[in-house]
C-alpha positions in Angstrom: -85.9 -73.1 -6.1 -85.1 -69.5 -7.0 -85.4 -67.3 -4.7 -86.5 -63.3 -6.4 -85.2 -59.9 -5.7 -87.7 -57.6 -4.2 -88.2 -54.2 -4.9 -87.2 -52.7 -1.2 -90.0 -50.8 0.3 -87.5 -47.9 0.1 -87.5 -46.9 -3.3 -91.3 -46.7 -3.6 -91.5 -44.3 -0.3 -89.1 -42.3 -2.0 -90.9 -42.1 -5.3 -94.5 -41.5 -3.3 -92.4 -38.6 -1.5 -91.1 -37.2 -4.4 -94.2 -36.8 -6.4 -96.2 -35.5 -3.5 -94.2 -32.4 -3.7 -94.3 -32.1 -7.5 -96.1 -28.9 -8.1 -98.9 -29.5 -11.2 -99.4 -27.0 -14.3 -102.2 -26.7 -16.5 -102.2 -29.5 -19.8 -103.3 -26.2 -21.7 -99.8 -24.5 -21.9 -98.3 -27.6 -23.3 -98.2 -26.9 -26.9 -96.4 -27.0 -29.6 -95.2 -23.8 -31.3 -95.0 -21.7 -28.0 -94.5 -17.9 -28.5 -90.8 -16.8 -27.2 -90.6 -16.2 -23.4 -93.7 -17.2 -22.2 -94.6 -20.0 -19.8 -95.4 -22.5 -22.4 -92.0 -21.9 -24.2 -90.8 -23.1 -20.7 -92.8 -25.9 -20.3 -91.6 -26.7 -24.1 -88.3 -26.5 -23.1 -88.2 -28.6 -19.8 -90.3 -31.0 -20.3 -88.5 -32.2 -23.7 -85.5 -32.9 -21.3 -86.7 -35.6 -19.7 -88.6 -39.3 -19.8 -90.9 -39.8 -17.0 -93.9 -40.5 -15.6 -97.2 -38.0 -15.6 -100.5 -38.0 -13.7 -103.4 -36.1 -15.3 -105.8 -34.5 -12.8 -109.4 -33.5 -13.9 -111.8 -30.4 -12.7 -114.1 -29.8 -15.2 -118.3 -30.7 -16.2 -118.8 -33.9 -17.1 -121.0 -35.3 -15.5 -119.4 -38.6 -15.7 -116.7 -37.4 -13.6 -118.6 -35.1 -11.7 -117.2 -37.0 -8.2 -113.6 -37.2 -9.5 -113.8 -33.1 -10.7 -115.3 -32.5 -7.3 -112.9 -34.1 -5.3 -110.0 -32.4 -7.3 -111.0 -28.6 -6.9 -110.5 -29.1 -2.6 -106.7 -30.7 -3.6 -105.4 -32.4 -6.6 -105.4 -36.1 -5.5 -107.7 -38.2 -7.7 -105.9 -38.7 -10.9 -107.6 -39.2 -13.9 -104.8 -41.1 -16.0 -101.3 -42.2 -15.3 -98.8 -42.6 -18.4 -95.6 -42.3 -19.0 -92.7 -41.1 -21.4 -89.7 -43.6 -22.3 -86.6 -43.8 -25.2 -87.6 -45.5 -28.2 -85.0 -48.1 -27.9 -86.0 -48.8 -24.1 -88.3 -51.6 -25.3 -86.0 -53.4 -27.3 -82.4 -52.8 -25.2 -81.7 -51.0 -28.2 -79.9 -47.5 -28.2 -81.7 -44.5 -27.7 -82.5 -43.8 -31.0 -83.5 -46.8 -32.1 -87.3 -46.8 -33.3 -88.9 -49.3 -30.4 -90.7 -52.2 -32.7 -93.9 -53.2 -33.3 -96.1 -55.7 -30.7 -95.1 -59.3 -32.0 -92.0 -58.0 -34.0 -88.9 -59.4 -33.5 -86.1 -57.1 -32.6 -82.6 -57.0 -30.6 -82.6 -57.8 -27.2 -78.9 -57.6 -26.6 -78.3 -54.1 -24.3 -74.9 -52.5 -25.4 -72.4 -50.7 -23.1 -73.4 -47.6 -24.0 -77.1 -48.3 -24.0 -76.6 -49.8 -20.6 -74.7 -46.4 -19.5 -77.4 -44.3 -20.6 -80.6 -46.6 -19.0 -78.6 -45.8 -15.4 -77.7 -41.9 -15.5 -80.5 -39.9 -14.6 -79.1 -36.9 -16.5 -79.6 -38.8 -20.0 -80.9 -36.2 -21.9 -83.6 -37.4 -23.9 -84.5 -38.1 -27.5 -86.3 -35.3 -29.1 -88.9 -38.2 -30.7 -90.4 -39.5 -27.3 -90.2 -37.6 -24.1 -92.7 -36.0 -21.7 -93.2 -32.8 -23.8 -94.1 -35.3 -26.6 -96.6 -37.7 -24.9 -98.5 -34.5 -23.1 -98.5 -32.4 -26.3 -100.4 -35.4 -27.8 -103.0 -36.2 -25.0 -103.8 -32.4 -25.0 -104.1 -33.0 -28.7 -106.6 -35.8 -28.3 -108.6 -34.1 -26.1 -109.0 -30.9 -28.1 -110.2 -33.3 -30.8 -113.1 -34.2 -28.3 -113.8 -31.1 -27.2 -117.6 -31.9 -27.0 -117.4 -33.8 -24.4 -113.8 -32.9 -22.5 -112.1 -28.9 -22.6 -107.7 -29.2 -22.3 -108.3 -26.4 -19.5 -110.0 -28.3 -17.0 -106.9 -30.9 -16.9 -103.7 -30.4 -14.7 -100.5 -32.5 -15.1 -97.8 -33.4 -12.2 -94.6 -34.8 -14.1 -92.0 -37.4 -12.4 -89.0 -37.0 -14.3 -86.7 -40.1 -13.9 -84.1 -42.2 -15.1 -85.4 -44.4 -18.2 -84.5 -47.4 -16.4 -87.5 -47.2 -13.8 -90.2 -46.1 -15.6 -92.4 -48.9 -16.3 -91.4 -49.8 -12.8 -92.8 -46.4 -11.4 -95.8 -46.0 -13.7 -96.7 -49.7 -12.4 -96.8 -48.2 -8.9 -98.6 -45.3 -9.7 -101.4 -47.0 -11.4 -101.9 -49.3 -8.7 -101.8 -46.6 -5.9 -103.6 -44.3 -7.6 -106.5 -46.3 -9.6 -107.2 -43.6 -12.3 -110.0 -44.7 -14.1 -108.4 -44.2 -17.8 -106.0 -47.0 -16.3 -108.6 -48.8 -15.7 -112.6 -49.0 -16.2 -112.3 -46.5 -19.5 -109.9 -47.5 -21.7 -108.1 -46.1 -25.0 -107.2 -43.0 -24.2 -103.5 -43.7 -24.7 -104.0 -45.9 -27.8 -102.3 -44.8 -31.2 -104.3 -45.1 -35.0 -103.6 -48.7 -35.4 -103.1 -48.2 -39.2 -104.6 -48.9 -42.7 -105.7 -52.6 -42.5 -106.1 -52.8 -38.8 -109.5 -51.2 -38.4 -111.5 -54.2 -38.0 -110.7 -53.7 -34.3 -113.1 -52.5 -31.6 -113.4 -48.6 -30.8 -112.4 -48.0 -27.3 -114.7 -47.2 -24.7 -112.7 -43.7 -24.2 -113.2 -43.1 -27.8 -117.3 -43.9 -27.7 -117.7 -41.4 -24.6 -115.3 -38.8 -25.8 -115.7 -38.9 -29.9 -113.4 -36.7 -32.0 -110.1 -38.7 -33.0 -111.0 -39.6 -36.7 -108.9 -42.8 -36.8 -111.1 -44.3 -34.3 -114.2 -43.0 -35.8 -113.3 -45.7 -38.7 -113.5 -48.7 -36.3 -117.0 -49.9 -36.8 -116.7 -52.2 -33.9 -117.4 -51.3 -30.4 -115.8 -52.0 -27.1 -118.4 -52.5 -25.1 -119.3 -50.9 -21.9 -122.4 -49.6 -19.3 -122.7 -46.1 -18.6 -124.6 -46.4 -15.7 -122.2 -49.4 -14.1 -119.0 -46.5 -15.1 -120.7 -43.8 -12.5 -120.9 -46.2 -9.9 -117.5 -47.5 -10.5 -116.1 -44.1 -10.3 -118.2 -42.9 -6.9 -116.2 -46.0 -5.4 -113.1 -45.1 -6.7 -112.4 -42.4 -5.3 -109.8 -43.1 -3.0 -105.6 -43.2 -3.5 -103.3 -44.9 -1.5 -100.1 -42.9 -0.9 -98.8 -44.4 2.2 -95.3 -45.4 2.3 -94.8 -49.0 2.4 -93.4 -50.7 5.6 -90.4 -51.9 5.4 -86.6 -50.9 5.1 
């Protein structure tokens, strides 16, 4: 009866372009209290500019990932996680300061003029509480916390930055081209401490193989998962699919 707008084909060539010829940095020099002038300072500086979407890449020991690391230290091409940075308010419709609200919270849905304005101009600079600088700052974080298991050095980043408006649209696309197995297969990398009271809930299976995050050390439950099934999973996984769609 009702007949949907596509996405055209164009728009994801351009975005599978584009972040072919981002150049990647090490997750290490993200940090938080830089010293003046160096690279991290830089990083710092750019990266809290912008929303976005990142790809982490891994090269390191783990066994687990021994195929993924291998594949990674010929080229950067087998990501290990896709994520991405958006306003607070770009949830909700809200303005871009507005905190975003909880799952099953009722906010605003009605999109100002102004909010509207900002969603469509790429040049929107972004809110100092939730940008790329922020989300990578906090997965280096994490994975210092684990750092029996996982070192921040073996980890590169590529960064898309974008207009807020696309996104969830482009980290949607990256996942499914990419098929990075903390998308996927190992999850709860990107999870938050759910907060006093909530605890009952399972511990991830990213939090079981890669312990250190004391919030999650308090969930007694377990996701649960086979190791030997994950190395498997991962040997198939290997390939991406970065060709540009057909179509006009």
């Amino acid at each position: 009866m009702f007949e949907t707008f596509p996405i055209p084909a164009s728009i994801e060539r351009d975005l599978l372009t584009f972040f072919q010829k981002q150049e990647a940095f090490p997750l290490a020099a993200v940090k938080s209290r830089p010293k003046k002038g160096t690279d991290e300072a830089r990083y710092k500086a750019e990266l809290s500019k912008h929303y976005g979407v990142y790809v982490l890449y891994y090269t390191g020991e783990s066994a687990l990932y021994r195929a993924i690391s291998e594949r990674n230290r010929e080229e950067l091409i087998k990501p290990i996680y896709v994520g991405k940075a958006v306003s607070p308010g770009s949830r909700t419709g809200g303005q871009q300061d507005t905190p975003a609200q909880e799952e099953g919270e009722i906010g605003k849905e009605e999109v100002s003029l102004a909010a509207a304005q900002a969603a469509l101009d790429a040049d929107a600079p972004a809110s100092p509480s939730n940008n790329l600088f922020k989300r990578l700052n906090e997965h280096a974080g994490n994975i210092r916390k684990a750092s029996t298991t996982l070192q921040v050095e073996d980890f590169q980043v590529r960064v898309i930055p974008m207009a807020d408006a696309l996104v969830q649209w482009a980290e949607a696309t990256m996942i499914k081209r990419l098929k990075p197995i903390w998308n996927a297969e190992i999850s709860g990398f990107g999870n938050h401490n759910p907060g006093k009271g909530r605890y009952e809930q399972a511990r991830s299976i990213w939090d079981q193989l890669h312990p250190g995050r004391a919030w999650a050390e308090r969930m007694a439950n377990l996701a649960t998962y086979d190791e030997a099934r994950l190395r498997e999973v991962i040997g198939r996984s290997l390939t991406v699919d970065l060709r540009p769609p057909e179509g006009k």
